[in-house]
N, CA, C and O of each residue as an XYZ file, in Angstrom:
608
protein
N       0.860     -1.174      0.000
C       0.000      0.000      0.000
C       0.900      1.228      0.000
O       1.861      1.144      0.764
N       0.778      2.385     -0.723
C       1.640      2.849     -1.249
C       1.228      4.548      0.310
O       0.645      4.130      1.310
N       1.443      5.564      0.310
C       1.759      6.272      1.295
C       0.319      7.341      1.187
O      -0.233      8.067      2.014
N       0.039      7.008     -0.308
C      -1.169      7.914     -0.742
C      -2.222      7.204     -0.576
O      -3.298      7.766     -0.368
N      -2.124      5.854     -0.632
C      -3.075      4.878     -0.627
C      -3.905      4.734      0.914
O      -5.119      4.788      1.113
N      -2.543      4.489      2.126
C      -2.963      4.564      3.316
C      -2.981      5.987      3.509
O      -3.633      6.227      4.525
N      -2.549      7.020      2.977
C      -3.622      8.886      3.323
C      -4.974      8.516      3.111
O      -5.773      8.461      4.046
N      -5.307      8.232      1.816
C      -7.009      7.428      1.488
C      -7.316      7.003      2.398
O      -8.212      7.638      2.955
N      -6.915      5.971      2.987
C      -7.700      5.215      4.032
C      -8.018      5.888      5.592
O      -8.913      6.018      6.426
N      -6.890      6.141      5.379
C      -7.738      7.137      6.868
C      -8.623      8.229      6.491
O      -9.699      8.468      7.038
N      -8.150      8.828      5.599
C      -9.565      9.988      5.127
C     -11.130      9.178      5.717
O     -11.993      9.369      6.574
N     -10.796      8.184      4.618
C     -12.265      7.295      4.803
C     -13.233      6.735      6.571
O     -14.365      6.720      7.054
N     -11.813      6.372      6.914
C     -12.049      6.171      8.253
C     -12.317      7.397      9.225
O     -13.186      7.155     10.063
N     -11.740      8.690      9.292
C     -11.598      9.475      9.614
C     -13.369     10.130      9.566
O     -14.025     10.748     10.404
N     -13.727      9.583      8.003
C     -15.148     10.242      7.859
C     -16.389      8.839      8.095
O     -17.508      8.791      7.583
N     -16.001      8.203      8.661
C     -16.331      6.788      9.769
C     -17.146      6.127      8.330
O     -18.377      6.122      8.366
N     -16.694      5.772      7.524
C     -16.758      4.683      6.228
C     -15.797      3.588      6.549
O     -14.691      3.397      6.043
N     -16.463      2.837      7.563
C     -15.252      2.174      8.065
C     -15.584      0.995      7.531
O     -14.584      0.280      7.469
N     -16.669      0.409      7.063
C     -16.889     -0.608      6.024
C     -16.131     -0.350      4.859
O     -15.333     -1.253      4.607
N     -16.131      0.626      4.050
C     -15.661      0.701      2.720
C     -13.864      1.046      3.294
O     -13.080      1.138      2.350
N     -13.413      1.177      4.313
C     -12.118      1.242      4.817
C     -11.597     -0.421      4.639
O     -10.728     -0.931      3.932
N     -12.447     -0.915      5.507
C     -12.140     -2.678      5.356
C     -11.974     -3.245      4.363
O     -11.122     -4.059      4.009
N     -12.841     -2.792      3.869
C     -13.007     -3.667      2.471
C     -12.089     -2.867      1.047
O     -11.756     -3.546      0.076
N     -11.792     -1.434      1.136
C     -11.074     -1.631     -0.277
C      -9.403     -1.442      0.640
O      -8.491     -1.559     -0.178
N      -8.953     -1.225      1.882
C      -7.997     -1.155      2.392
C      -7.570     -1.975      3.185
O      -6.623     -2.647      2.778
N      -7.999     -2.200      4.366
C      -7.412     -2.810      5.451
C      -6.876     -4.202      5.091
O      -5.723     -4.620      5.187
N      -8.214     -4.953      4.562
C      -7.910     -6.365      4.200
C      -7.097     -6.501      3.013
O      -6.464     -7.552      3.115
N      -6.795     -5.811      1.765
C      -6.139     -5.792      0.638
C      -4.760     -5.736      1.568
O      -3.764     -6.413      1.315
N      -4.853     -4.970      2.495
C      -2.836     -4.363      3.208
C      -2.801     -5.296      3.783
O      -1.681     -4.968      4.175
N      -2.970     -6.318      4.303
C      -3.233     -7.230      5.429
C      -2.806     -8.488      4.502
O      -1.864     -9.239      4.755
N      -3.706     -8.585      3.337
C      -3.277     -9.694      2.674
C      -1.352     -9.419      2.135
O      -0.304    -10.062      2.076
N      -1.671     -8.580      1.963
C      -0.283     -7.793      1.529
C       1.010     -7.784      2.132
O       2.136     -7.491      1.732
N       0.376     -8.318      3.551
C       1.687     -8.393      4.937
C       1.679     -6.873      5.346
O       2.891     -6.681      5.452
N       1.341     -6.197      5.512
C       1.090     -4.914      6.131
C       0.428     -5.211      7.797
O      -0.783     -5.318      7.994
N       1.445     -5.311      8.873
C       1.406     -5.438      9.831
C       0.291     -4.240     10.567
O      -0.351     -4.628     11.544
N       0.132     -3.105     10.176
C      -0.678     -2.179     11.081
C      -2.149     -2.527     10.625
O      -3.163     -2.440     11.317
N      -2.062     -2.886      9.486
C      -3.628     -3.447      8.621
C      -4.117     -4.436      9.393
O      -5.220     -4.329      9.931
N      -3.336     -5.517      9.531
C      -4.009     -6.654     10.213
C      -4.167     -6.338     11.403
O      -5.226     -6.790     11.838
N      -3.307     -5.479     12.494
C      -3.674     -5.001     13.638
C      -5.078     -4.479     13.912
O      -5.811     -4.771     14.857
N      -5.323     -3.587     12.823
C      -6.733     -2.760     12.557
C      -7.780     -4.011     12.785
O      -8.686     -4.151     13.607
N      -7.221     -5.000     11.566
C      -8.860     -5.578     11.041
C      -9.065     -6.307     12.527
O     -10.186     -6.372     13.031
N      -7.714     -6.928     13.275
C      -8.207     -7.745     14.166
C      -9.119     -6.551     15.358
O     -10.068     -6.989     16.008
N      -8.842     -5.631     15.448
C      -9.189     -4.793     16.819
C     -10.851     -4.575     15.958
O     -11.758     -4.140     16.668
N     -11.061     -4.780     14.978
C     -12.778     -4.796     14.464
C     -13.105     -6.425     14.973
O     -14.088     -6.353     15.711
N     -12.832     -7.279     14.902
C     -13.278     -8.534     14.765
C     -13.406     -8.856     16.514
O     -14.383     -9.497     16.903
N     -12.307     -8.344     17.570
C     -12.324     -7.833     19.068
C     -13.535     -7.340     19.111
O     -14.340     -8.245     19.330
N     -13.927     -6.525     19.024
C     -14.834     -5.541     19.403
C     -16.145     -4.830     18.595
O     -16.678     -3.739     18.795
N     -16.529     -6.161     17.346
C     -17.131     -5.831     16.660
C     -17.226     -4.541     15.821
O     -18.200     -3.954     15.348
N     -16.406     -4.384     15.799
C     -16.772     -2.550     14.809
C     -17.290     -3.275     13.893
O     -16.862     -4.426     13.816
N     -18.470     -2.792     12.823
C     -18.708     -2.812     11.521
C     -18.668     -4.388     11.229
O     -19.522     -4.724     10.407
N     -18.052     -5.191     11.605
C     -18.244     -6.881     11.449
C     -18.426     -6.991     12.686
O     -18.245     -6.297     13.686
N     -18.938     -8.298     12.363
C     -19.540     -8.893     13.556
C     -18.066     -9.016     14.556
O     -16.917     -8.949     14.121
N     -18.523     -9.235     16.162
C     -17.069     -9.510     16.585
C     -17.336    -11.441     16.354
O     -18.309    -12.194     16.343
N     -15.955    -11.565     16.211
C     -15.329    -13.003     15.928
C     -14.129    -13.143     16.724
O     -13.173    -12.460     16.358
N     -13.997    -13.799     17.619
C     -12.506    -13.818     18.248
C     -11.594    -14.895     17.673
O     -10.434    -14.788     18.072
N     -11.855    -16.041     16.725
C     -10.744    -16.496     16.326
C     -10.287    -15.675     14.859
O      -9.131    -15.678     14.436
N     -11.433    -14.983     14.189
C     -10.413    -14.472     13.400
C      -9.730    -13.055     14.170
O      -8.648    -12.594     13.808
N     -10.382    -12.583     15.051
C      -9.795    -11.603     15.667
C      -8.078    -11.862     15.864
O      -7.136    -11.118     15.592
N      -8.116    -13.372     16.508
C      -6.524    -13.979     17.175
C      -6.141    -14.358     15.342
O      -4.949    -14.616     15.175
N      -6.639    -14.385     14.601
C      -5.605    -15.051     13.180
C      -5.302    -13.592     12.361
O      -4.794    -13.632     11.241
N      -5.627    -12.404     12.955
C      -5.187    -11.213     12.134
C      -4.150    -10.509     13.503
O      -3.266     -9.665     13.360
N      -4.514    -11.042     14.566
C      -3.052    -10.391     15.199
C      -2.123    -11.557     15.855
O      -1.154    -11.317     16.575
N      -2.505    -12.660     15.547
C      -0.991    -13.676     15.012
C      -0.307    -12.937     13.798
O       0.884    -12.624     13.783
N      -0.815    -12.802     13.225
C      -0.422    -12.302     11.716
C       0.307    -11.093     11.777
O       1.460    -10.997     11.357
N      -0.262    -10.270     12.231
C       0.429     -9.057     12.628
C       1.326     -9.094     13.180
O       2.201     -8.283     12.879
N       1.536     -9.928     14.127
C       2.704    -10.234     15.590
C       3.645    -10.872     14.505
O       4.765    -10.363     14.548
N       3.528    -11.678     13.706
C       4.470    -12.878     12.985
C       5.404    -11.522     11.688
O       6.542    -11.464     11.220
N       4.371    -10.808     11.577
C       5.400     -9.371     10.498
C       6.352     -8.282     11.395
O       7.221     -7.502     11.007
N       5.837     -8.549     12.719
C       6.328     -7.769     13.617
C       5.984     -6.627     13.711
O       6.721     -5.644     13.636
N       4.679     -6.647     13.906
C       3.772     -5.593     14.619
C       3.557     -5.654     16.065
O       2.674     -6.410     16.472
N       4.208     -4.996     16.859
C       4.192     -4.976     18.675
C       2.093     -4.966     19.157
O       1.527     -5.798     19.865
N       1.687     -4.191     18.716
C       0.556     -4.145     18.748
C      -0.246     -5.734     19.006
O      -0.745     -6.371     19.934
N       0.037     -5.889     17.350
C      -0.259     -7.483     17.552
C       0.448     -8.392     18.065
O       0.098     -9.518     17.711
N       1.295     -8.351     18.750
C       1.930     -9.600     19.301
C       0.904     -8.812     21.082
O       0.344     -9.598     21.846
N       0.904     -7.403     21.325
C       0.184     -7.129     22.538
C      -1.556     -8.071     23.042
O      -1.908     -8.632     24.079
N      -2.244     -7.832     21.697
C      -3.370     -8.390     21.728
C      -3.237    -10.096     21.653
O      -4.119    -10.751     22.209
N      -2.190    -10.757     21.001
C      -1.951    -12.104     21.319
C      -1.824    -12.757     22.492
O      -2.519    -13.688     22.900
N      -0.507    -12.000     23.251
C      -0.619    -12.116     24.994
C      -0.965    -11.765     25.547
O      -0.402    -12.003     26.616
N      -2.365    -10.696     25.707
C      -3.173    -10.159     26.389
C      -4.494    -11.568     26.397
O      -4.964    -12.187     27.352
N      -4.789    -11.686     24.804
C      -6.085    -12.874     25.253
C      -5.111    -14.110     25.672
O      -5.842    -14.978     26.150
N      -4.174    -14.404     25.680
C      -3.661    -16.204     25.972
C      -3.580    -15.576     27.896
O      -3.775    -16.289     28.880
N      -3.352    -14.573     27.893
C      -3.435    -14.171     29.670
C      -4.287    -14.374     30.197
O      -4.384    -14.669     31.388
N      -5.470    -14.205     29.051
C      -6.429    -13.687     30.114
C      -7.351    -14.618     29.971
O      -8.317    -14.593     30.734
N      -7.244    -15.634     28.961
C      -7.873    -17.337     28.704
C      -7.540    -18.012     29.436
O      -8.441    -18.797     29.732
N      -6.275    -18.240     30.180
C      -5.827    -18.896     31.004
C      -5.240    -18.919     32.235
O      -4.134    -19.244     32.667
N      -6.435    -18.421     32.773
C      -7.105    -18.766     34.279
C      -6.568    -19.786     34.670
O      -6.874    -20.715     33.922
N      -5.667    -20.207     35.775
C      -5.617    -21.104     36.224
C      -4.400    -22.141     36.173
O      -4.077    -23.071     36.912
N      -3.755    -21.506     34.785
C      -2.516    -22.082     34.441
C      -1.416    -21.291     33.947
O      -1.163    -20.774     32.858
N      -0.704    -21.362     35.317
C       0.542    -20.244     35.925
C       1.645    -20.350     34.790
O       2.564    -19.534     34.715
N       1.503    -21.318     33.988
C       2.630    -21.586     33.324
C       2.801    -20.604     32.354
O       3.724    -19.802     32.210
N       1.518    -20.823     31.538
C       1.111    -19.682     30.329
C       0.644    -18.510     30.478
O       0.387    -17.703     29.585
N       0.484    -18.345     31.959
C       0.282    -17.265     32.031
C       1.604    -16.507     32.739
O       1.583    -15.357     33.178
N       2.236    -17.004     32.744
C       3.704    -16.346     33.577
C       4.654    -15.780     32.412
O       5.447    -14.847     32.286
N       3.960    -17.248     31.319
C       5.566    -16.806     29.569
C       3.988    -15.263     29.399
O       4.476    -14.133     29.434
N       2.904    -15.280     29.294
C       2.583    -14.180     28.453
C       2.805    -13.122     29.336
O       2.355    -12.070     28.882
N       3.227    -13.036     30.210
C       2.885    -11.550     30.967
C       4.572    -11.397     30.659
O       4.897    -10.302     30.197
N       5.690    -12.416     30.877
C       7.096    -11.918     30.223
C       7.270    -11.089     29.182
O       8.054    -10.143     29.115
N       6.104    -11.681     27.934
C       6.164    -11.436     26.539
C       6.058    -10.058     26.799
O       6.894     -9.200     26.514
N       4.362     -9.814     27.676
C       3.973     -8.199     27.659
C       5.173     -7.364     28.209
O       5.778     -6.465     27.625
N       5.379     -7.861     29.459
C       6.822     -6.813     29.872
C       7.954     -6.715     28.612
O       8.617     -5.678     28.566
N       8.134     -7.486     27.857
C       9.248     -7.039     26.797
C       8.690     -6.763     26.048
O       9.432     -7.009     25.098
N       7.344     -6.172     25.441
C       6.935     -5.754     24.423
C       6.860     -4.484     25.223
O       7.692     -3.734     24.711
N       6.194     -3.793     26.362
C       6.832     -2.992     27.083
C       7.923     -1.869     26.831
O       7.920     -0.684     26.499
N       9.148     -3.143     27.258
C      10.263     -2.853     27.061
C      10.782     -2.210     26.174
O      11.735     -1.449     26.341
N       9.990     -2.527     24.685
C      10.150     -2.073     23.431
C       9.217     -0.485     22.887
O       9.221      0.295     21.935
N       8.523     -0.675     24.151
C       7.871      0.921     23.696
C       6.190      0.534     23.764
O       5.487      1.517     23.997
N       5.543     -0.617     23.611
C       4.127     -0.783     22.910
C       3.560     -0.521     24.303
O       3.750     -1.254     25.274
N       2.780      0.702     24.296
C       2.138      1.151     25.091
C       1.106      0.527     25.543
O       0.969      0.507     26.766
N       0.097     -0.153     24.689
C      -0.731     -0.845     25.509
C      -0.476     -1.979     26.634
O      -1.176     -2.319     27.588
N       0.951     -2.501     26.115
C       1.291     -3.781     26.766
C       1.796     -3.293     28.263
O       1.532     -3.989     29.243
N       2.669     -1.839     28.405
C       2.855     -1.315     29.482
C       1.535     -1.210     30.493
O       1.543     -1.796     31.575
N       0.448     -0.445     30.065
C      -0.860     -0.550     30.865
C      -1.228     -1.827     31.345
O      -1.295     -1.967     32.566
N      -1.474     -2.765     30.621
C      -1.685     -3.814     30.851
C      -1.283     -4.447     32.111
O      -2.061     -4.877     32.963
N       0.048     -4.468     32.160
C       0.934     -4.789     32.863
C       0.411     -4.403     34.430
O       0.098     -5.125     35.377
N       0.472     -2.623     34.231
C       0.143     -1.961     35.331
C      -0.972     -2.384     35.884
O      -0.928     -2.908     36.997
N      -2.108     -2.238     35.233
C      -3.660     -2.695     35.640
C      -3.584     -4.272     36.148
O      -4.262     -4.654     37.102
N      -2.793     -5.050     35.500
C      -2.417     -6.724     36.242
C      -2.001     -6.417     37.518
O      -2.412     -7.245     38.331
N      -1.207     -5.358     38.090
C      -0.083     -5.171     38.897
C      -1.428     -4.842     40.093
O      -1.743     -5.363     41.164
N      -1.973     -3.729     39.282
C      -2.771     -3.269     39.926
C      -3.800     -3.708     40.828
O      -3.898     -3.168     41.929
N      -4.689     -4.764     40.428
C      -5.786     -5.307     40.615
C      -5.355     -6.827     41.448
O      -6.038     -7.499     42.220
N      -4.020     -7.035     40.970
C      -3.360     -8.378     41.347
C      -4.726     -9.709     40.698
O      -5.528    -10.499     41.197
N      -4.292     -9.270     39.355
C      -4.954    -10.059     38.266
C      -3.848    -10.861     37.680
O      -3.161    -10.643     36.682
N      -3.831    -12.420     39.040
C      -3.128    -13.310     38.136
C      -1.356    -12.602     38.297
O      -0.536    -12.790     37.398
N      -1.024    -11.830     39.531
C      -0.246    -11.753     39.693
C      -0.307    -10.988     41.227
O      -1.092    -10.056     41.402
N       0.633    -11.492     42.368
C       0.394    -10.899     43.607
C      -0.208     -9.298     43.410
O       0.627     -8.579     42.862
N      -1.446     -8.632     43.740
C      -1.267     -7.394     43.872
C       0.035     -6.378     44.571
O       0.598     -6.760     45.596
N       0.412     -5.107     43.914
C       1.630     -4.790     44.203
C       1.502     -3.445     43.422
O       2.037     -3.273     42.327
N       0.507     -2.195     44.276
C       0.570     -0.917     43.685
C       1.745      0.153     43.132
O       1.564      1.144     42.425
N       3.120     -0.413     43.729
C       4.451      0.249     43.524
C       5.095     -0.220     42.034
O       5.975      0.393     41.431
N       4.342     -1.636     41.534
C       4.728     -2.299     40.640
C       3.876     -1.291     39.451
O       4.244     -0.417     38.666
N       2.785     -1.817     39.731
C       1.598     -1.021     38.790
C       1.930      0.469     38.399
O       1.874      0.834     37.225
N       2.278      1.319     39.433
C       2.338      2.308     38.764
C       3.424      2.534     38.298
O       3.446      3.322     37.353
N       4.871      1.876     38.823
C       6.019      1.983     37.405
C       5.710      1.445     35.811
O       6.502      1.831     34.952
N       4.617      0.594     35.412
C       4.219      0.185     34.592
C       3.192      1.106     33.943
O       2.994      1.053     32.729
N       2.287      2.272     35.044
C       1.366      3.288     34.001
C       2.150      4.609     34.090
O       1.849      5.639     33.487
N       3.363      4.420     35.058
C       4.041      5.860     34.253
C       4.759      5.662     33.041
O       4.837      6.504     32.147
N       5.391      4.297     33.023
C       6.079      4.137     31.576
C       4.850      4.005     30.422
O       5.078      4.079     29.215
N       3.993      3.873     30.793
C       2.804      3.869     29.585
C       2.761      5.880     29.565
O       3.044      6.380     28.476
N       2.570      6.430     30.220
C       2.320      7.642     30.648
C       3.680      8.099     29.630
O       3.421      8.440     28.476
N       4.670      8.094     29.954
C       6.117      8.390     29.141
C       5.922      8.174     27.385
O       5.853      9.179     26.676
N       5.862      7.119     26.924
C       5.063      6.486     26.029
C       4.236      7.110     25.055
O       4.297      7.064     23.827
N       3.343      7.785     25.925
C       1.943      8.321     25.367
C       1.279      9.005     26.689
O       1.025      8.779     27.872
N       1.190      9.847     25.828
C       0.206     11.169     27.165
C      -1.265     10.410     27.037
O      -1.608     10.101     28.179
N      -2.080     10.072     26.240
C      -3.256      9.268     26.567
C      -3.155      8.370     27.841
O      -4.165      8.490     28.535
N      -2.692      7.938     28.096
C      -2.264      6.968     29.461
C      -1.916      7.878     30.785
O      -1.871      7.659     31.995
N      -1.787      8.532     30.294
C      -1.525      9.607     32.058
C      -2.830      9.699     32.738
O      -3.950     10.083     32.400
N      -2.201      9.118     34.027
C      -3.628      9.699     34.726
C      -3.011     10.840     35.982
O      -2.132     10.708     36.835
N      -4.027     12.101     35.590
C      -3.717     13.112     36.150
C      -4.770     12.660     38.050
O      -5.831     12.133     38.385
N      -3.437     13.372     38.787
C      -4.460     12.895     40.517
C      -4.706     14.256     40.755
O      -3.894     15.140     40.485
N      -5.770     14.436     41.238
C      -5.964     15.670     41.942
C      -5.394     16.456     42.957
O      -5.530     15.829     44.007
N      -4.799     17.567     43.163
C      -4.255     18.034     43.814
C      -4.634     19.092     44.960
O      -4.638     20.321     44.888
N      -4.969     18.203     46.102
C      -5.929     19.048     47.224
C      -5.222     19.876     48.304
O      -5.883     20.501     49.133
C-alpha cells in the first residue's frame, strides 16, 4: 500500500466509512503483509466494529500481525492467551514476560496492561508500587495513558 493509498484510508475512516475502509484497504494491506492493517482488522473482529465480533479471526489477524512484527499485535496475542488462562501459571507467567518485553520495546498498551495486572493483582500478587512503574512508563510512552491525581 503505497503512502497515498494509506492517506485514502484514513480519510475514509476518519469520515467513519469504516466498512468501505475494510473492504477496499485494510484487508487488501493485510493480505499484503502490512502489519498495522491486520492489527486494525483484528481490533474490528475484538470488538465488533462494523463486522460482527469473531474472536478467532480476531486472534488469526493479530498472530499475523505479531508474525510481520507488529508490537501491537503480538500485545493483543498475549493479552487474550493471559487472560484465557485462568488457572494455568505456566502460560500465564511466559505471556505476561512477553507483555513486559513488548513494554520494554515501547508498545504502550502492553505497558498498561501490565500496570492494571499489577494493579488489581490479576493473576499476579497485587503490588501498587509495581503497577504504577508500569502506568508511568505507559504515561512516558503516550500522554493518553496519564492519569492526572488531583491536587488538594
Amino acid at each position: 500500500m503505497t503512502l497515498a493509498a494509506f492517506g485514502h484510508f484514513y480519510g475514509l475512516y476518519s469520515q467513519y466509512d469504516h466498512g468501505l475502509a475494510i473492504r477496499d484497504f485494510l484487508t487488501p494491506a493485510c493480505e499484503a503483509d502490512h502489519g498495522r492493517a491486520c492489527t486494525l482488522l483484528g481490533r474490528h473482529y475484538t470488538w465488533g466494529w462494523v463486522v460482527p465480533a469473531d474472536n478467532a479471526r480476531s486472534q488469526d489477524f493479530h498472530r499475523k500481525a505479531c508474525r510481520l512484527g507488529n508490537a501491537v499485535g503480538c500485545f493483543f496475542v498475549e493479552h487474550q492467551r493471559y487472560r484465557q488462562n485462568v488457572g494455568n501459571d505456566q502460560i500465564r507467567s511466559r505471556a505476561l514476560a512477553r507483555l513486559k518485553s513488548y513494554c520494554d520495546l515501547g508498545e504502550v498498551e502492553s505497558c498498561y496492561a501490565v500496570g492494571h495486572f499489577y494493579e488489581y493483582g490479576n493473576g499476579v500478587p497485587k503490588d501498587l508500587s509495581i503497577a504504577s512503574l508500569y502506568y508511568k512508563k505507559s504515561c512516558e510512552i503516550h500522554p493518553w495513558y496519564c492519569v492526572i491525581e488531583d491536587q488538594d
